[in-house]
Steps between C-alpha positions, in 0.01 A plus 500: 500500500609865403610677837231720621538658855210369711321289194269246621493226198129431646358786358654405157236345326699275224838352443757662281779504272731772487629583126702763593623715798491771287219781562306689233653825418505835668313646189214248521499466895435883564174581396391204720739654759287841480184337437542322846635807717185679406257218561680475864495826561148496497470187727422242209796309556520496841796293666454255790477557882787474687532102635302410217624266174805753262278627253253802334186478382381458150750489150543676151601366188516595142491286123850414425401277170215348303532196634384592907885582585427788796719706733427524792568563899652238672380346809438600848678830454544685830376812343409601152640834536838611352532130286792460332544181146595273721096513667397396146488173347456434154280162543507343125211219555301301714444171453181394710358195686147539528486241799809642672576858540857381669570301158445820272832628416617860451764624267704762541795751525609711770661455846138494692209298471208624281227613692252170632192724321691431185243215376168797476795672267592259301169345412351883420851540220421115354173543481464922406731603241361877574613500838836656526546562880290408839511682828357290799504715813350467855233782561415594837219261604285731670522778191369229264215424747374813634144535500501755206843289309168267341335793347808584356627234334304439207616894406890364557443181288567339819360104487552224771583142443217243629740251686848515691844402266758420749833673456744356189222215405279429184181603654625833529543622149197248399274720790635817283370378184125401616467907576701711274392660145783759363805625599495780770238270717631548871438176608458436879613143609241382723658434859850496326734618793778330699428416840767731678307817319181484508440873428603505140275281197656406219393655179616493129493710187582376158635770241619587126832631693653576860377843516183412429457307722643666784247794411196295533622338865543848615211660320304178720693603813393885469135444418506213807637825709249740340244270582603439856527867595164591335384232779719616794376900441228616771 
């Protein structure tokens, strides 16, 4: 296994095969880099409590190739502020056991791990040619269900998916699909948190590039905060 300070190989949802230590370049790592400062800046990709498993919530990742090939953030990163190439992997394919999610097998390059929410990427590039990037952040539970937040989402495009997908497995991405029309859907995964934060949901947005859709998770976040205030005013 790749070192990782503090990585817990239980939270890795497949095996792996490293192809190379070597992490994608500078030029292709920093929009991600950017992309993630501002998305934690805003509390979207919140790390971990103190005591609790190395990590930070939720994972970016953009097209590298036709085929599926993606970039993305490794695994269980303490924080996804400030990331540098070497908290990106360049995961090349996934080869999948449907009975098994230990037996699917991740390849890749880079010095890290690819993020265990790498499977709802993978399938979306295999499956969407259109897609070109995904965001997947964790939005402040109580935000997304305030008692106005409902109102509000069918103005956001916000939808919700009908059953749990556990983190990393085939449900998840297969939950995704029962729910979601176009690209730009924010896409709440139903129950989708990890048990040492249970005041941050899991959501997703698919887009035609990075910036777009790290506009529509924040456009989401400001009308959820809009919303809220409109309910908290006397």
């Amino acid at each position: 296994m790749p070192y990782t300070p503090g990585l817990s190989s239980e939270l890795v949802k497949f095996s792996w095969e490293q192809i190379s230590p070597t992490p994608p370049a500078d030029s292709e790592t920093r929009p991600l880099s950017a992309a993630c400062a501002e998305l934690d800046a805003l509390d979207l990709l919140a790390s971990y409590a103190p005591g609790n498993p190395v990590g930070s919530n939720g994972n970016v990742s953009v097209r590298a190739n036709a085929d599926g090939a993606m970039i993305v953030t490794a695994t269980q990163l303490p924080s996804k502020q400030g990331l540098r190439p070497d908290d990106f992997v360049l995961l090349e394919r996934y080869e999948f056991d449907e009975t098994d999610e230990m037996v699917s097998r991740a390849y890749y390059s880079g010095s890290k791990l690819p993020s265990s929410e790498s499977i709802l990427h993978w399938h979306f590039y295999r499956k969407h040619p259109h897609v070109k990037a995904i965001v997947h952040v964790h939005e402040n539970t109580d935000l997304l269900y305030s008692p106005t937040s409902p109102a509000a989402w069918k103005a956001l495009r916000v939808i919700e998916t009908t059953r749990y997908g556990d983190a990393g497995t085939l449900d998840l991405p297969h939950s995704v699909e029962e729910v979601i029309q176009d690209l730009g859907q924010y896409v709440i995964l139903k129950d989708h948190w990890p048990e040492w934060d249970k005041a941050h949901t899991g959501t997703v947005v698919f887009g035609e590039s990075l910036e777009a859709a790290v506009e529509r998770v924040v456009e989401v976040n400001e009308g959820l905060r809009r919303a809220s205030k409109l309910f908290d005013s006397p």
